[in-house]
N, C-alpha and C positions, 0 to 999 in steps of 0.2 A: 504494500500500500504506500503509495505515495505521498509526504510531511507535505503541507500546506501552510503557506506563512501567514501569521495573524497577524492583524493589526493591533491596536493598544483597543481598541473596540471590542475586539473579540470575535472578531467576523473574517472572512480570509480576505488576501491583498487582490483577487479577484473580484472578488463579491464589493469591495471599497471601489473599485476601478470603475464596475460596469456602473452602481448606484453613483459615480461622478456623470456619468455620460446620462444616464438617465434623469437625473437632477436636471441638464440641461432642457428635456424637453418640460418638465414645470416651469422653469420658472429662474429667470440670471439672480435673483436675490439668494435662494436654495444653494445654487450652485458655489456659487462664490462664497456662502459662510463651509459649504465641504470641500470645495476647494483649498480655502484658509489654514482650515483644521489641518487638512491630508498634508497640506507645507509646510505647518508651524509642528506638528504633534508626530509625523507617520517618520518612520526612518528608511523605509521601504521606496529604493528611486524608482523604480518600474511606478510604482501610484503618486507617485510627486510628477512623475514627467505624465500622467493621465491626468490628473489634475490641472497640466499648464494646456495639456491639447484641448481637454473639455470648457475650458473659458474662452481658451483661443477658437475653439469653433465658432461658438455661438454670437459672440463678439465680432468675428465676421460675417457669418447671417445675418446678424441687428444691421452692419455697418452698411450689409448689400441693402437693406430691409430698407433703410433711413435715406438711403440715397435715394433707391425708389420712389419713397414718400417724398422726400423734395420733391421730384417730376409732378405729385398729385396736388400740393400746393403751390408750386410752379404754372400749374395751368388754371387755377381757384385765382391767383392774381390776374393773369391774362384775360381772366372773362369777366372778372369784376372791371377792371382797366376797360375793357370792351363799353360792357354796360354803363357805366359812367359816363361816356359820351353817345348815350342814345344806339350804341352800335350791336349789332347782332352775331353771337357766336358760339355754334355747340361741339363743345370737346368731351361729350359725354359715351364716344368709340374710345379718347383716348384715357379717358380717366375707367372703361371698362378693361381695357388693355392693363392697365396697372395695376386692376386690381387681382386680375388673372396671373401676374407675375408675382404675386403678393402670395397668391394661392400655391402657386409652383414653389417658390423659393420656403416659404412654411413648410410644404411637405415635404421637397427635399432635405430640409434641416433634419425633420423627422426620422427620414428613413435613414438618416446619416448616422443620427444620433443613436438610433433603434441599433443600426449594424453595428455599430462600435462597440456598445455596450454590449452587445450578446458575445461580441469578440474576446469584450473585456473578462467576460467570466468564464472564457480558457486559458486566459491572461497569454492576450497571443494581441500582437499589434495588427492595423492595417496602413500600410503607408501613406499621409499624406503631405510629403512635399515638405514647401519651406515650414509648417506647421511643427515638423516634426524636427527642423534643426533650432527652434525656439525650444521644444523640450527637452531638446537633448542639451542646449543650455542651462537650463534652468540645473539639468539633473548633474551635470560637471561641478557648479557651482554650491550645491547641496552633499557632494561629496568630499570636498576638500574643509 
């Protein structure tokens, strides 16, 4: 039988990984007080560097998220600006467009989040990118 490592929780460095990724889909407040903890309290790098990728995802979803949202108050001004001088104009295809991207980019988070986490409790990585040379900083820096 294979030793599994605990956490100071009591619960294995898996099971802290995936419920980091999972946290992500409640909610950035959730995330960031397990995030915290798993950096200030866990000794374990494999879940300090799941910890830097699960804020670091979500925080680029919000960032794609909020960009987007400017485009739908971007055009909220344009047609007020319109109407103010008596003028006529409907961007109500482009403000459905946005909200469609709004819809994609949510559920992509989801399923991103969903795949991690399930990954996370065989405590097995899935590569993403510069994401991943952020927690491999983070876990350099944590070790020394």
């Amino acid at each position: 039988m294979e030793k599994t490592d605990k956490t100071r929780l009591g619960i294995s460095v898996a099971m802290l990984g995936a419920a980091l990724y999972f946290m992500g889909l409640v909610g950035m407040t959730p995330l960031i007080i397990l995030a915290g903890y798993t950096l200030i309290m866990e000794k374990d790098i494999w879940v300090k560097k799941v910890a830097v990728r699960a804020v670091s995802i979500v925080l680029v979803f919000a960032a794609i998220s909020a960009a987007i949202g400017l485009l739908t108050n971007s055009t909220s001004l344009l047609t007020n600006l319109v109407l103010l001088f008596n003028g006529s104009i409907n961007l109500s295809q482009l403000n459905r467009l946005v909200s469609i991207f709004h819809i994609i980019l949510s559920t992509l988070q989801t399923i991103f989040l969903l795949l991690l986490g399930l990954s996370a409790l065989k405590k097995k990585d899935i590569s993403l990118g510069s994401l991943d040379k952020a927690s491999e900083t983070i876990g350099n820096k944590t070790e020394e």
